[in-house]
C-alpha positions in Angstrom: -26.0 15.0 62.8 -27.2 17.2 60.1 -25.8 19.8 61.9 -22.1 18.8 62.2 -22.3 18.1 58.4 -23.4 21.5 57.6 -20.7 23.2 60.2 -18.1 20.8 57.6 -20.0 22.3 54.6 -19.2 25.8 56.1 -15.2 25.0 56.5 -14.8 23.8 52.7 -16.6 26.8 51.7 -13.9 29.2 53.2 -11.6 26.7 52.0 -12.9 26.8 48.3 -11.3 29.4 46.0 -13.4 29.5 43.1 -15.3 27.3 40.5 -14.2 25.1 38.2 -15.1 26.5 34.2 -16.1 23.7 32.9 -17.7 25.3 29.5 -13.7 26.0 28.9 -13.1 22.2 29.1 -16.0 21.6 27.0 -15.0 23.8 24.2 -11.6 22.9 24.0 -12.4 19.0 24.4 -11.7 17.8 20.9 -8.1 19.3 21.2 -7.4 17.8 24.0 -8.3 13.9 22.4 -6.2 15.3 19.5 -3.4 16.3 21.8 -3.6 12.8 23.9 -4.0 10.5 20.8 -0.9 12.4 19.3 1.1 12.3 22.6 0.1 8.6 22.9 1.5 7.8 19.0 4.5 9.6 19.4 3.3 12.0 16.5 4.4 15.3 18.8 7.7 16.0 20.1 7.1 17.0 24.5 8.9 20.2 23.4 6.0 21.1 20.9 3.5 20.1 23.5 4.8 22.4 26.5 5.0 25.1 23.6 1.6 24.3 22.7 0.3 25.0 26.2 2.3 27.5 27.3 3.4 30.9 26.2 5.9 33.3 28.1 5.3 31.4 31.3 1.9 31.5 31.1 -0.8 28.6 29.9 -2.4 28.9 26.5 -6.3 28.7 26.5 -6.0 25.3 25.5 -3.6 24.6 29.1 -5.6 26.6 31.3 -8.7 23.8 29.5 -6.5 20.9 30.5 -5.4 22.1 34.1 -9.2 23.0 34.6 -10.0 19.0 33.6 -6.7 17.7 35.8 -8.8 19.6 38.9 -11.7 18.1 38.4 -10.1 14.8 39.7 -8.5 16.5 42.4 -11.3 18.3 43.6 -13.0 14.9 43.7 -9.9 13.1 45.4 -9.9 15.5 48.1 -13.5 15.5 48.5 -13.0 12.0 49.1 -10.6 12.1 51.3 -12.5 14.6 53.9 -15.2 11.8 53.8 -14.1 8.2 53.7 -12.3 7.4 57.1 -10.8 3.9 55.8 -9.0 6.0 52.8 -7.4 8.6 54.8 -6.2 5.6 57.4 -4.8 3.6 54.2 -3.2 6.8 53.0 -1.7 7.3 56.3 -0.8 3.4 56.7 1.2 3.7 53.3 2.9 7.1 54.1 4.5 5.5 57.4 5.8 2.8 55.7 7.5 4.9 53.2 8.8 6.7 56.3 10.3 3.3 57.5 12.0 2.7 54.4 13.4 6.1 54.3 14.7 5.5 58.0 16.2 2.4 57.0 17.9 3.8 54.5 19.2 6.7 56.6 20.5 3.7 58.8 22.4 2.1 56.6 23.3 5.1 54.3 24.9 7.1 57.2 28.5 7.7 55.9 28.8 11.9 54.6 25.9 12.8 55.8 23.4 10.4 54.2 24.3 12.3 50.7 25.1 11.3 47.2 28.9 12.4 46.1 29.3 11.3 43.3 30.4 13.5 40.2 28.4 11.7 37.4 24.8 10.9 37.1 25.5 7.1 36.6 27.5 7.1 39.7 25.1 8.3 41.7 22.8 6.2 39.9 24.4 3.1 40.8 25.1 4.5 44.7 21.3 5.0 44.8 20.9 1.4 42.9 23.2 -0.3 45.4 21.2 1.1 48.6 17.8 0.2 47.1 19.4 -3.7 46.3 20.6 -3.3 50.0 17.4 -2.3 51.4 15.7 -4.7 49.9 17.6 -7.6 51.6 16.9 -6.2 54.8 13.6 -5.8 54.4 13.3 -9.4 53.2 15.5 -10.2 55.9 13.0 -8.8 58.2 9.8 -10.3 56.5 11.4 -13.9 56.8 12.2 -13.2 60.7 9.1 -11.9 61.6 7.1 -14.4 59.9 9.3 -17.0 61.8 8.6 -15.0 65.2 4.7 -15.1 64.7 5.0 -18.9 63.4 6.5 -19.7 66.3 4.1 -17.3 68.8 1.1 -19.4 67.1 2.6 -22.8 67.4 2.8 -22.0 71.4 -0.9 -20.7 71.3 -0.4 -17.5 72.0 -3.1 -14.9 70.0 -2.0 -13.3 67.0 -4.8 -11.3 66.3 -4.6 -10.3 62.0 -4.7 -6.4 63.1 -1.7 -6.6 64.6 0.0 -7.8 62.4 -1.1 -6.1 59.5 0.5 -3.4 61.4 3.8 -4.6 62.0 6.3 -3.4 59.3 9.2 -4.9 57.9 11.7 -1.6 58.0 12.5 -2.2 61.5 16.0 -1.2 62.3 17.2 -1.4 65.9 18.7 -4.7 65.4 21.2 -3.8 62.3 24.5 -2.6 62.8 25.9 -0.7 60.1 29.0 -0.3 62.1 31.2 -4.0 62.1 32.5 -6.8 60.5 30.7 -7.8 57.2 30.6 -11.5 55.9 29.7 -12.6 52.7 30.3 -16.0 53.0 27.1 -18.2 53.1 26.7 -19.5 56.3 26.5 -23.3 56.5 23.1 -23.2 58.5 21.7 -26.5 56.2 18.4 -28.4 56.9 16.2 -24.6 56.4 17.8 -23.3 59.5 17.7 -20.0 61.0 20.4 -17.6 61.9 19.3 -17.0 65.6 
């Protein structure tokens, strides 16, 4: 065992590009407090910040301090990430359902290409606002349906074991067609029906 984890220490090491100054955090620590308690008042304008920390493209001393700090975290997320299993399956769990959504939405926002002509920044604003609203409903849509399928797959004692459905995800598609006849009249289903 300690063997595979040293062959792992081996390939970060050719992976690792340098180490992290921390003396230049140190000495430019009280600046940075300064700069986030004035950020956080409103007492600097974001243009004097980004002037503050940057000159001709390139950071001051003070933003090469900060970027240094901003590492620090992501050196320890990483690190992190290469060791805890359950993270990097959480991580992946979340990225496929923003992968869903962003199918759905490809679904139902398939007219020109799945792209955003409008001339004006509100109008595509409210295009984009009008897809998420829409999205939304199906994925409720979904949620109600499925909870009614696995209500119903209980009831007849069949096993619904709580890993499957934690994996079950409410951007399913097949079943929509965005290609029809569209009614927004509220059915008269009465008594907490279904539409089946």
């Amino acid at each position: 065992m300690a063997g595979a984890g040293r062959c792992r220490l081996r390939a970060l090491n050719a992976l690792a590009r340098g180490r992290l100054d921390l003396g230049k955090v140190a000495r430019w620590w009280p600046d940075i407090l300064r700069l986030v308690g004035s950020i956080y008042t409103s007492a600097v304008n974001p243009y004097d910040v980004v002037r503050m920390l940057q000159r001709d493209g390139r950071p001051t001393a003070m933003g090469e301090a900060i970027n240094t700090y901003g590492r620090i975290f992501k050196s320890l997320h990483v690190l992190a990430l290469i060791d805890d299993e359950g993270m990097r399956r959480g991580i992946k769990g979340i990225r496929n359902l923003q992968e869903g959504r962003h199918d759905l939405a490809q679904k139902v926002f398939h007219g020109r290409k799945s792209q955003v002509f409008q001339r004006y920044y509100e109008g595509m604003a409210d295009q984009l606002g009008a897809l998420g609203i829409v999205l939304n409903c199906l994925v409720l849509w979904n949620t109600v349906y499925i909870d009614d399928a696995l209500r119903q797959l209980r009831a007849q004692g069949y096993p619904v074991l709580d890993d499957d459905v934690a994996r079950l995800n409410p951007s399913i598609r097949r079943h929509i067609n965005v290609h029809g006849r569209y009614s927004f009249q509220r059915p008269q289903l009465g008594g907490g029906r279904r539409r089946r």
